[in-house]
Biotite code that builds the C-alpha atoms (Angstrom):
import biotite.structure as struc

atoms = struc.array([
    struc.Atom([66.945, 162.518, 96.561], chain_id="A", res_id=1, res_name="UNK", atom_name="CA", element="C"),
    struc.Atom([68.078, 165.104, 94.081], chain_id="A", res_id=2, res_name="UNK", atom_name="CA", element="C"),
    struc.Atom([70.392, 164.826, 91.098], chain_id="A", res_id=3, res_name="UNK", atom_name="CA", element="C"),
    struc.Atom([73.026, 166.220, 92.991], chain_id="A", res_id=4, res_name="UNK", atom_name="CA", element="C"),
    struc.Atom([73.290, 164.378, 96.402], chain_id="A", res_id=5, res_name="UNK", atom_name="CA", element="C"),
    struc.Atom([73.128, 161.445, 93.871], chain_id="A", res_id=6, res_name="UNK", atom_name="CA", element="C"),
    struc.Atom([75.967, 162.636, 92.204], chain_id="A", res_id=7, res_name="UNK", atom_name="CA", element="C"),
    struc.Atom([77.721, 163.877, 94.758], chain_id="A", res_id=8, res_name="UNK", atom_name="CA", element="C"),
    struc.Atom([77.674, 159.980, 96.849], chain_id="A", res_id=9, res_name="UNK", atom_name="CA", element="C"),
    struc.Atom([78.452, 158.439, 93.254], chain_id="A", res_id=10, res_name="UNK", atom_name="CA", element="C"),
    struc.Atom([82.121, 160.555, 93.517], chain_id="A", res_id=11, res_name="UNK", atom_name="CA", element="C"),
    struc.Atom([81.850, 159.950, 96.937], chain_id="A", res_id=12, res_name="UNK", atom_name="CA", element="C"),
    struc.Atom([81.880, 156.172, 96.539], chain_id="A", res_id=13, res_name="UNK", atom_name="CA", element="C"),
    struc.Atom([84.351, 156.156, 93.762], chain_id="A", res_id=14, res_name="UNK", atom_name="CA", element="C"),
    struc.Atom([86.842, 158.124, 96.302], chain_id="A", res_id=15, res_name="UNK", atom_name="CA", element="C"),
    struc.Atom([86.647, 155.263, 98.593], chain_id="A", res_id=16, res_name="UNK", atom_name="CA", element="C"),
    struc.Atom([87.261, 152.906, 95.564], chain_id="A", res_id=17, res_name="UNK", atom_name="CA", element="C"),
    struc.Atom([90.415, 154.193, 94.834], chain_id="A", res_id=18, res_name="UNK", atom_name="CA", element="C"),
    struc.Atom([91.577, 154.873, 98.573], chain_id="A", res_id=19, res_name="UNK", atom_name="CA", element="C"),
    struc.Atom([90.440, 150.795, 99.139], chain_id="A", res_id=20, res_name="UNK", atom_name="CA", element="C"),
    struc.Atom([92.402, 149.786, 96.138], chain_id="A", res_id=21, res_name="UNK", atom_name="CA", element="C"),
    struc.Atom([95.607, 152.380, 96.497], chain_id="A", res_id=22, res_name="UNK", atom_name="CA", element="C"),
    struc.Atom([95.866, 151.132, 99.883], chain_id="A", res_id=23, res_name="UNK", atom_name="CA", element="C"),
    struc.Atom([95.302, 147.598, 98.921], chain_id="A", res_id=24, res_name="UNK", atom_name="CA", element="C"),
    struc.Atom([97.911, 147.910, 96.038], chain_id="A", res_id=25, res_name="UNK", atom_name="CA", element="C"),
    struc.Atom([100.537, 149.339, 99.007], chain_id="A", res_id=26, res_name="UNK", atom_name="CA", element="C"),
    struc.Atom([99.903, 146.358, 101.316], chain_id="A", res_id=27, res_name="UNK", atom_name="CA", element="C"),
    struc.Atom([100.321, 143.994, 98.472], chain_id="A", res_id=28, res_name="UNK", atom_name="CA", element="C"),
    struc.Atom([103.739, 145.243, 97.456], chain_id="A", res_id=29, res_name="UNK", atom_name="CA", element="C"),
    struc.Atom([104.802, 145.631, 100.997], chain_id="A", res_id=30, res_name="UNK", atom_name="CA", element="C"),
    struc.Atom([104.018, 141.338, 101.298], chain_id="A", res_id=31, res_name="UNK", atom_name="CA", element="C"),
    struc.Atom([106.072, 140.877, 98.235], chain_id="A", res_id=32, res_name="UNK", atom_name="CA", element="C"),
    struc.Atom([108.746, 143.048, 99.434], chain_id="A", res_id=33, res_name="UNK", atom_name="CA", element="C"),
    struc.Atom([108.745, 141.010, 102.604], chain_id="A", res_id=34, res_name="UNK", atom_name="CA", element="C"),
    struc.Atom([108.973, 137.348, 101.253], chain_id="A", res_id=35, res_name="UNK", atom_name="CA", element="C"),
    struc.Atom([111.782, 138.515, 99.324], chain_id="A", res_id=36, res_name="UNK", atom_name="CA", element="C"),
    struc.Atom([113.772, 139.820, 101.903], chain_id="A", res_id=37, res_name="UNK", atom_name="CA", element="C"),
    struc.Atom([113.216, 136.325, 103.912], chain_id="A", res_id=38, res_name="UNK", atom_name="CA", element="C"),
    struc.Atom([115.542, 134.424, 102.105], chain_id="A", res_id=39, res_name="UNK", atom_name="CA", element="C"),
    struc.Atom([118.882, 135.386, 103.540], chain_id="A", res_id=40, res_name="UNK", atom_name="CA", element="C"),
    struc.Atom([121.801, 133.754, 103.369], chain_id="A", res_id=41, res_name="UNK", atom_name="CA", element="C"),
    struc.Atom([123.104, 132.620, 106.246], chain_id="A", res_id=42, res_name="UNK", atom_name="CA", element="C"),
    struc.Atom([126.913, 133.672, 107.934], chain_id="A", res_id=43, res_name="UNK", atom_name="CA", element="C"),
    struc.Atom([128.247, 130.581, 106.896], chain_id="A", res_id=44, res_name="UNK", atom_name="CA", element="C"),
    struc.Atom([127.245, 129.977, 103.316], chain_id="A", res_id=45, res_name="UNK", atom_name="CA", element="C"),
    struc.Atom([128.914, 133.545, 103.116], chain_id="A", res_id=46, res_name="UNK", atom_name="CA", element="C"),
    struc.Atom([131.962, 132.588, 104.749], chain_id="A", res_id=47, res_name="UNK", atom_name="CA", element="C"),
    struc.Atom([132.844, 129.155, 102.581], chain_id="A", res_id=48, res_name="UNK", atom_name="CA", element="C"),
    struc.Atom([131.998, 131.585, 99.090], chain_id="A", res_id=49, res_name="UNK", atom_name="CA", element="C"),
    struc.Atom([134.760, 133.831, 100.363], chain_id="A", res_id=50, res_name="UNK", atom_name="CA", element="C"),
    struc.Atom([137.120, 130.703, 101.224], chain_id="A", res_id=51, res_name="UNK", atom_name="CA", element="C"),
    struc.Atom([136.797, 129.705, 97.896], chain_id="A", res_id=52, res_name="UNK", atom_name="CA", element="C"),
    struc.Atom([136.898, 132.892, 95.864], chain_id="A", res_id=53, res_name="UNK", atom_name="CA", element="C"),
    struc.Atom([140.393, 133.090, 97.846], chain_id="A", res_id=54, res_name="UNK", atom_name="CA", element="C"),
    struc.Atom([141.288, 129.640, 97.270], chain_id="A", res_id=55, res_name="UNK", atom_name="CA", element="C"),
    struc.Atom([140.217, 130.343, 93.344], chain_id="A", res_id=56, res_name="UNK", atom_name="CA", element="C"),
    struc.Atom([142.967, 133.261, 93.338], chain_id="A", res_id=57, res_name="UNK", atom_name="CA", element="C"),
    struc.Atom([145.699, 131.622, 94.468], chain_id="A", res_id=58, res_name="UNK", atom_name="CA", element="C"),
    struc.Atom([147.936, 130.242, 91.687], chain_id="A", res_id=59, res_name="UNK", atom_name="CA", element="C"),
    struc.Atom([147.247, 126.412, 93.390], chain_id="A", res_id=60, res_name="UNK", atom_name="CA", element="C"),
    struc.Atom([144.110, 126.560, 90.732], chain_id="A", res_id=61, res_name="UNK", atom_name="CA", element="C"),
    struc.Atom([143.245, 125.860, 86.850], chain_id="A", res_id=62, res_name="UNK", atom_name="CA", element="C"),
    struc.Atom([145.849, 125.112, 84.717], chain_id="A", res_id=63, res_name="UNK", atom_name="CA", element="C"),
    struc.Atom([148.904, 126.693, 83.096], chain_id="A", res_id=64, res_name="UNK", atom_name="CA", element="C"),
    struc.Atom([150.789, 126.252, 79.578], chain_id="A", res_id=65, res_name="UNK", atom_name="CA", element="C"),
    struc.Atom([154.336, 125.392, 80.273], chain_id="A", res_id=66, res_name="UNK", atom_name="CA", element="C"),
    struc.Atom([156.051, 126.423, 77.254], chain_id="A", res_id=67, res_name="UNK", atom_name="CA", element="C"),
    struc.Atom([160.114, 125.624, 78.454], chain_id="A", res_id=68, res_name="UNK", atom_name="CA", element="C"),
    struc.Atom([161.632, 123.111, 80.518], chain_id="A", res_id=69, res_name="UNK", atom_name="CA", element="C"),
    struc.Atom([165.661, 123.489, 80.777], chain_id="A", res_id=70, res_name="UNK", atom_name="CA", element="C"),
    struc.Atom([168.552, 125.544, 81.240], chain_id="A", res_id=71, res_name="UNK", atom_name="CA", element="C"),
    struc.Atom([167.996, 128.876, 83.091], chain_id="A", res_id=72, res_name="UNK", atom_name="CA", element="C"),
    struc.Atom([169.788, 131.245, 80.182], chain_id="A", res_id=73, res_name="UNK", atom_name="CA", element="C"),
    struc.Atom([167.343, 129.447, 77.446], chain_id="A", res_id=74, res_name="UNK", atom_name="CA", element="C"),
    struc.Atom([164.318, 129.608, 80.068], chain_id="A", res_id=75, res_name="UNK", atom_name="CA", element="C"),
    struc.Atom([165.041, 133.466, 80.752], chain_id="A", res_id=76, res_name="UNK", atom_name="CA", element="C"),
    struc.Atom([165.415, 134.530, 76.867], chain_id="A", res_id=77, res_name="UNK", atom_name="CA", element="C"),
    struc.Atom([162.139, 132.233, 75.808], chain_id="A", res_id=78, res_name="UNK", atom_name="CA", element="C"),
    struc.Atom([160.112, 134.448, 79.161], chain_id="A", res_id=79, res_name="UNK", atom_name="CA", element="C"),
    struc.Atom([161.474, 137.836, 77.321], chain_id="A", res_id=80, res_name="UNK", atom_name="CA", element="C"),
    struc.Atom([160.473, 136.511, 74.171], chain_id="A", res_id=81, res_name="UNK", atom_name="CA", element="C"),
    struc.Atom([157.147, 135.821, 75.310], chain_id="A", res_id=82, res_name="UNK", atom_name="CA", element="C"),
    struc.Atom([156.542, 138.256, 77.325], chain_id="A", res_id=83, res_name="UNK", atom_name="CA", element="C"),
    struc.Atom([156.935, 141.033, 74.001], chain_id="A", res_id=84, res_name="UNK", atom_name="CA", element="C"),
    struc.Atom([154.553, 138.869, 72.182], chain_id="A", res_id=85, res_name="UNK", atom_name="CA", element="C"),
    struc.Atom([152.326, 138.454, 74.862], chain_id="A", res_id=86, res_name="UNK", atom_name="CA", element="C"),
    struc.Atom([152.301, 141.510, 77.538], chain_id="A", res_id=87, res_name="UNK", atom_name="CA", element="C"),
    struc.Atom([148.835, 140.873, 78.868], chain_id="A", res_id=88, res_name="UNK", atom_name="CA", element="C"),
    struc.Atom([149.845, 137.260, 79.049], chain_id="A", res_id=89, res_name="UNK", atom_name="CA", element="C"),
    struc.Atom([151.288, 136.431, 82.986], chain_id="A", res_id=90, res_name="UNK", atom_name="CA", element="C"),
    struc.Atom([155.086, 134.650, 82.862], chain_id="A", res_id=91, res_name="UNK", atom_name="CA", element="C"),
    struc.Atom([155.909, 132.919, 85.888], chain_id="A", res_id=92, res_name="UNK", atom_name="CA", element="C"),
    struc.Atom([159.694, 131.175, 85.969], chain_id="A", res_id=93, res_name="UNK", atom_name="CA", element="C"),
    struc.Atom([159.513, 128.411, 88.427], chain_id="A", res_id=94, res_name="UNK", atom_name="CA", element="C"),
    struc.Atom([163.106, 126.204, 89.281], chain_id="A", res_id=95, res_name="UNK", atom_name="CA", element="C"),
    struc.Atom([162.520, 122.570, 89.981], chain_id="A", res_id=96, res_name="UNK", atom_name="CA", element="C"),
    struc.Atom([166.021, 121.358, 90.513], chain_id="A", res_id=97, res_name="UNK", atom_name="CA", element="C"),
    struc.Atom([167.852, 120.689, 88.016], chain_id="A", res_id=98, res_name="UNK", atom_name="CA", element="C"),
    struc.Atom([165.338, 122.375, 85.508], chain_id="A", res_id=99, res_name="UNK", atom_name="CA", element="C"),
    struc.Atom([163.978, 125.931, 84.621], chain_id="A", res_id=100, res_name="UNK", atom_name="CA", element="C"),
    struc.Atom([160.257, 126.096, 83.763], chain_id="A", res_id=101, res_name="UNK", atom_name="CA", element="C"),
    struc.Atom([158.257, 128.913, 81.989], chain_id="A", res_id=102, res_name="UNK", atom_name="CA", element="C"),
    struc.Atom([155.168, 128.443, 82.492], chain_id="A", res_id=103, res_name="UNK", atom_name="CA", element="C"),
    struc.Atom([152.300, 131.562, 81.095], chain_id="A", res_id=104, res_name="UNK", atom_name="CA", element="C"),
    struc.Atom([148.917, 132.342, 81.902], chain_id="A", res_id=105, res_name="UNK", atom_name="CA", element="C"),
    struc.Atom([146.173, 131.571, 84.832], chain_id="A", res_id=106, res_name="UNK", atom_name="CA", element="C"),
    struc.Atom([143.274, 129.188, 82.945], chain_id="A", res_id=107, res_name="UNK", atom_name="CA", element="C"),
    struc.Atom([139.862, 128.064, 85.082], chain_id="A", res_id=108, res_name="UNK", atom_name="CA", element="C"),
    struc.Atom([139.437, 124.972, 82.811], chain_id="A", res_id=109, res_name="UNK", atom_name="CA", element="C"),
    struc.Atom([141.631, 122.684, 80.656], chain_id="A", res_id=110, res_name="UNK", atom_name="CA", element="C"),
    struc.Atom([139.713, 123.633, 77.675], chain_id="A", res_id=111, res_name="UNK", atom_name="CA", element="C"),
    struc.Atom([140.856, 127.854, 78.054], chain_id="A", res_id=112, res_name="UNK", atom_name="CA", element="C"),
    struc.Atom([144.597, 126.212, 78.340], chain_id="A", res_id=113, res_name="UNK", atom_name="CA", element="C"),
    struc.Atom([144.447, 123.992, 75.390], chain_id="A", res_id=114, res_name="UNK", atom_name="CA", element="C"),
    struc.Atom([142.769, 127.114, 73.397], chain_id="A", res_id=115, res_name="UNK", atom_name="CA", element="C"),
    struc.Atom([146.379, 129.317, 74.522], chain_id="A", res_id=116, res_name="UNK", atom_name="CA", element="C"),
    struc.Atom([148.295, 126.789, 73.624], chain_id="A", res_id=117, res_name="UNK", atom_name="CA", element="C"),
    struc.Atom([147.299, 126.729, 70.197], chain_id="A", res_id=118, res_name="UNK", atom_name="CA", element="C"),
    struc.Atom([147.717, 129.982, 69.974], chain_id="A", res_id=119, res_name="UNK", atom_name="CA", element="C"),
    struc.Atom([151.144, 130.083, 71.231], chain_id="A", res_id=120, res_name="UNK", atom_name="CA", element="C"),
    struc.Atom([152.456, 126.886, 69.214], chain_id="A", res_id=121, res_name="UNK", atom_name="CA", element="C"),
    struc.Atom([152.776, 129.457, 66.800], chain_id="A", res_id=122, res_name="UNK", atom_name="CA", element="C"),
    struc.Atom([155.714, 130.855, 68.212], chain_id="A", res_id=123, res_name="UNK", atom_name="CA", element="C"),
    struc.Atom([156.913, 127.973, 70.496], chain_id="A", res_id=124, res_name="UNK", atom_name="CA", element="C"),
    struc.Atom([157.188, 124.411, 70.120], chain_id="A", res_id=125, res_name="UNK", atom_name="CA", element="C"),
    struc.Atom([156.878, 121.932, 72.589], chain_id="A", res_id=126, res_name="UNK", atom_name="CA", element="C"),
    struc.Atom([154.514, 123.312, 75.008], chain_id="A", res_id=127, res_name="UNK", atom_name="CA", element="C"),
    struc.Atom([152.353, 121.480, 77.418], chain_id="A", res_id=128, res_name="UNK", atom_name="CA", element="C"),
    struc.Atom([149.673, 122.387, 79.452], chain_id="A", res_id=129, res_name="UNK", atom_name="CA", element="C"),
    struc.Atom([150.303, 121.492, 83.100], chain_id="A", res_id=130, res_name="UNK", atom_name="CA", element="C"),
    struc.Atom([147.609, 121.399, 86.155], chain_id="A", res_id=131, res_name="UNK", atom_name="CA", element="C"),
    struc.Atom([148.439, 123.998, 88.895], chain_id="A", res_id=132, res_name="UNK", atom_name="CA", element="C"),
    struc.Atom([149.789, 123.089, 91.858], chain_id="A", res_id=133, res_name="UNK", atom_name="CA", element="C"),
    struc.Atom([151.489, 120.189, 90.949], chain_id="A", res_id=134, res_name="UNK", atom_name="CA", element="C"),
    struc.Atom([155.364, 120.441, 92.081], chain_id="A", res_id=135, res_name="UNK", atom_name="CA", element="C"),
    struc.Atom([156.038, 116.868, 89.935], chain_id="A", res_id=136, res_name="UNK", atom_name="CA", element="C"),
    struc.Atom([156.211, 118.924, 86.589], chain_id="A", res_id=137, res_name="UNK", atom_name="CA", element="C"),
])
């Protein structure tokens, strides 16, 4: 053989290397692409994570700082009051005959309530933090 057939089936093989391992490389990504994609989750999972994202809205959740319990006038001025210091803050006036209620914010955990309350002792005294959802307070 000459120099160049020799060198010419040395580029030759090398081609076919690097076709072999491109197309090896492709398979290989298009297995891992493919076990990933098997774990789906399935309608139901989906369903109850949507039940409780809803549930997790509705103001039946968490925990709220109740910061007046009495007559409607003094209820009603201590809201506006609040609400100027606090505009981001949500005021919700809830009647639980014979008593007013002002209860403020929407907290996940006990521990984000007792962390607004100590902020708002500031300004108010005698403020609780109440569960939501419970009509005996």
């Amino acid at each position: 053989m000459t120099i160049l057939t020799t060198k010419y089936l040395f580029l030759y093989d090398m081609i076919k290397m690097k076709n072999i391992l491109f197309i090896g490389a492709f398979l290989g990504a298009i297995t891992i692409t493919n076990a990933q994609n098997k774990t789906k989750i399935s309608d139901n999972v989906i369903h109850l994570l949507k039940k409780k994202k809803a549930y997790n809205k509705a103001d039946n959740f968490g925990f709220t700082v109740q910061i007046y319990n009495g007559y409607e006038r003094t209820a009603k001025s201590k809201r506006a009051k609040f609400q100027m210091l606090y505009p981001n803050v949500k005021t919700k006036l809830v009647y639980n005959e014979p008593d007013w209620k002002v209860q403020v914010g929407n907290y996940k955990s006990r521990l984000e309530a007792d962390r607004a309350m100590l902020l708002f002792k500031k300004e108010f005294s005698g403020i609780i933090v109440v569960p939501k959802g419970n009509k005996t307070f």
